[in-house]
C-alpha positions, 0 to 999 in steps of 0.5 A, spaced: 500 500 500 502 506 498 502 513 502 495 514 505 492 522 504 485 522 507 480 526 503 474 530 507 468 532 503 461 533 504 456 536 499 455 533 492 459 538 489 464 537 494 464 530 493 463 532 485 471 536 485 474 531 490 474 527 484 476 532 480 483 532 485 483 525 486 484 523 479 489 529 478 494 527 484 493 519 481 495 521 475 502 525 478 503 520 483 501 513 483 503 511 489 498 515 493 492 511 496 485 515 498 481 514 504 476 519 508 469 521 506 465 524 501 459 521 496 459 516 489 464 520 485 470 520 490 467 511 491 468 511 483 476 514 484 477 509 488 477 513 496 476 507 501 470 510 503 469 510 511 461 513 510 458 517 504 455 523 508 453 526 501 445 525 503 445 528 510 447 535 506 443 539 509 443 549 509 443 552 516 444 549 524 436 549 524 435 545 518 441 540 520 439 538 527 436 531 525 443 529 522 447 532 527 448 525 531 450 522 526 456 526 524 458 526 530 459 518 530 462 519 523 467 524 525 470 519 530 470 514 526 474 518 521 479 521 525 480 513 530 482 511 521 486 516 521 489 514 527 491 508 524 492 509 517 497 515 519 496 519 513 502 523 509 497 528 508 489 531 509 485 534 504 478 538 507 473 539 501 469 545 503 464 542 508 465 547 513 462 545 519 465 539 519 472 540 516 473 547 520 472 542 526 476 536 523 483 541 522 485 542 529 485 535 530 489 532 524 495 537 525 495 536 533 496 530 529 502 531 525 498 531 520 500 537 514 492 540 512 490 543 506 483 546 505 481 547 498 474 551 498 476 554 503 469 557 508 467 564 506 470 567 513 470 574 510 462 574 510 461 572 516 464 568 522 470 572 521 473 569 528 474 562 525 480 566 519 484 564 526 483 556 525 485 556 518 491 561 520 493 556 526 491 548 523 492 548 516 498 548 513 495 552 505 489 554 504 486 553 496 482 559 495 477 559 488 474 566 489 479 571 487 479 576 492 479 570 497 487 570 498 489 577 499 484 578 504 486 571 508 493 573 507 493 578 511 490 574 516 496 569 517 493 564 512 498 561 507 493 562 501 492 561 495 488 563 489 487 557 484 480 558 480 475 555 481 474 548 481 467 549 476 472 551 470 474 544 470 467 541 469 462 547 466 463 546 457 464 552 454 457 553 452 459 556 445 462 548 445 455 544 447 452 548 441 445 547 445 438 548 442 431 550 445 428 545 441 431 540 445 427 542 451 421 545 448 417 544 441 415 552 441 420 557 438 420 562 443 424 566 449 425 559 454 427 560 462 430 555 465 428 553 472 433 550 477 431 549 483 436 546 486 440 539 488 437 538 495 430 535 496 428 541 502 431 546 497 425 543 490 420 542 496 421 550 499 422 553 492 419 550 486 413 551 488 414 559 487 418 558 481 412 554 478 407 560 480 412 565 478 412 561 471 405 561 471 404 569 471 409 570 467 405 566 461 400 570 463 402 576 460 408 574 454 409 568 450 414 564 454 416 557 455 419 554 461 423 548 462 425 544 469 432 542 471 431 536 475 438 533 479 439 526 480 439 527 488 433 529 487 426 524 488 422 525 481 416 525 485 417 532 488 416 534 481 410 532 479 406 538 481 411 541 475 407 542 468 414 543 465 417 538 461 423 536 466 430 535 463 437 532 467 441 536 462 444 540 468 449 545 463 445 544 456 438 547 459 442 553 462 446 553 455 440 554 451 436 557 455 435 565 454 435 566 462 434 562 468 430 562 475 436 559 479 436 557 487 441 561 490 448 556 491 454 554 486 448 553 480 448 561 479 455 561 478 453 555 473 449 559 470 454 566 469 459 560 466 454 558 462 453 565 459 445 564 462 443 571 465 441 567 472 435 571 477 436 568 484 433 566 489 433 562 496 429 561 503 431 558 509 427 558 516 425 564 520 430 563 524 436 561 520 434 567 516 435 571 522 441 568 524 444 569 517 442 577 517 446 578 524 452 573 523 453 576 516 458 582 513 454 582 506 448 584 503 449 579 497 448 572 498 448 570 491 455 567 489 456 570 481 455 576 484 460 575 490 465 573 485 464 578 480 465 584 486 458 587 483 451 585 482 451 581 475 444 578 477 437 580 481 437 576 487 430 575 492 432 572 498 427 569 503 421 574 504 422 578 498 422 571 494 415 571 492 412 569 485 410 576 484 417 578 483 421 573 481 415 574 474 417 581 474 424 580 475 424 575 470 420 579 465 425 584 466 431 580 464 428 578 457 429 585 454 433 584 450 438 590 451 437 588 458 439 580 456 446 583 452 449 587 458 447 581 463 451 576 457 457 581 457 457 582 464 457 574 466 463 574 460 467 579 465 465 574 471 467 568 467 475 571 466 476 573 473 474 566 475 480 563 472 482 558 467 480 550 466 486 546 469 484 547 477 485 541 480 492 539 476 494 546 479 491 543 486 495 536 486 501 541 484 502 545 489 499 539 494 505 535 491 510 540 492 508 543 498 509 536 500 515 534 496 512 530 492 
């Protein structure tokens, strides 16, 4: 067996990148072996996986108490493995709840930590830069401004790009049709509610409504994106046709209604002029609003340092606006300076190639 690297993601996309890295790391040296958490597309690259947590996934403390105990028995069992296995190297993906508790243990350890997509400690929980600074050895930052500013709190940080580069097509490249989805030659919006099943039960019944008004006024087809996480029976409500063609619909799409998460900065790459929304329960809602140190939720407009799209958040998330902001976003004009905008955002972001130049550094770092 060759040297061990322990791999800690929890979320599908953390699960979806972790793959990425570990195939890139493989690739530059065979000899590495994986174990640690994360969910099917790490178990497809050959992690011994010691419990795939990607369905206890889950937004906000109130929304993940029914998970908690479990994690916390997973959370022994990794770090008992870790003990055993005594790895050359811990790579924490995202997951911050989890991995911000795990690097403290593993450098106490000995063990060297890398986080890569690292937590949004500069929007709020600021206190928690001290962890990154004190417990990892580098942080691999996917947002542009991320590394000046953990930099000048103590944090070996480096920008890397973001890791999506690496999977969302070029949309001139997919060459994606409207007809594909729809049968009418008209304006099509893309509906994308999102990866989690609480996340489809709370919002797409507003996209829905939404929908239904704007097709009260203008001539517009509709189409749904649904993900495999997803159950296909909390989608029966939808008179939309339902598509798993998660980048050629926002691809081909004149605009989107998208739940606010990575899937906007899907849709800025995909050149689709996304409108934002996203609700949690009241008092996460609450909590977010005290914690918080932007008044921006939406991650394409974080990235691009300025708003690039329209986003209604939890009380202002309703039908009646998300139509008239989607009937605002079909104006032509309007639609051509989002495009040009999106395209700006896309250049900040980075180039393909992020998870070989993650291994790289990893590797380096590590004298590999």
């Amino acid at each position: 067996m060759g040297q061990w690297v322990l791999i800690s993601a929890g979320e599908a996309s953390g699960d979806l990148h972790g793959a990425n890295l570990v195939r890139a790391l493989k690739n530059k040296s065979p000899h590495l072996a994986f174990f640690g958490i994360g969910g099917a597309q790490l178990k497809a690259e050959g992690i011994d996986l010691i419990a795939n947590v990607t369905p206890l996934a889950s937004i906000g403390p109130f929304e993940g108490i029914s998970t908690y105990r479990r994690l916390v028995r997973i959370f022994f069992q990794l770090l008992k493995e870790t003990k055993k296995r005594k790895p050359s190297a811990a790579v924490l993906i995202d997951y911050p709840e989890f991995n911000m508790r795990l690097a403290p243990r593993l450098k106490r350890l000995g063990i060297p930590v890398f986080y890569y997509i690292v937590p949004q400690v500069w929007a709020w929980r600021s206190h928690r830069v001290s962890t990154l600074a004190n417990f990892t050895d580098m942080a691999l930052c996917v947002l542009p401004f991320e590394e000046a500013w953990l930099r000048r709190h103590g944090v070996n940080a480096h920008f890397v790009g973001h890791p999506l580069l690496d999977v969302v097509p070029d949309p001139e490249t997919l060459n994606a049709a409207k007809s594909e989805f729809v049968p009418e030659d008209r304006p099509l919006v893309a509906l994308l509610p999102g990866s989690r099943r609480h996340e489809v039960k709370r919002l797409l019944p507003l996209m829905l409504e939404a929908a239904e008004r704007i097709s009260r006024r203008v001539p517009v087809s509709f189409c749904v994106s649904r993900a495999a996480s997803v159950p296909k029976r909390l989608f029966a409500p939808s008179p939309y046709s339902l598509t798993n063609k998660t980048y050629r619909l926002p691809a081909a799409a004149d605009g989107a209604v998208v739940t606010s998460g990575s899937a906007t900065l899907e849709a800025a790459l995909l050149l689709c002029p996304p409108v934002v929304i996203y609700r949690v329960s009241t008092p996460t809602f609450l909590l977010l609003r005290w914690l918080l140190h932007t008044r921006t939720y939406a991650l394409c407009n974080i990235a691009a340092g300025k708003p690039v799209a329209e986003e209604l958040i939890q009380y202002r998330a309703t039908p009646n606006r998300i139509a008239k902001a989607v009937h605002r976003l079909l104006d032509e004009r309007l639609r051509r300076d989002k495009v040009e905008a999106l395209k700006r955002l896309k250049q900040r972001l980075g180039s393909a190639g992020v998870a070989n130049r993650v291994a790289s550094l990893i590797l380096n770092y590590l004298g590999g």
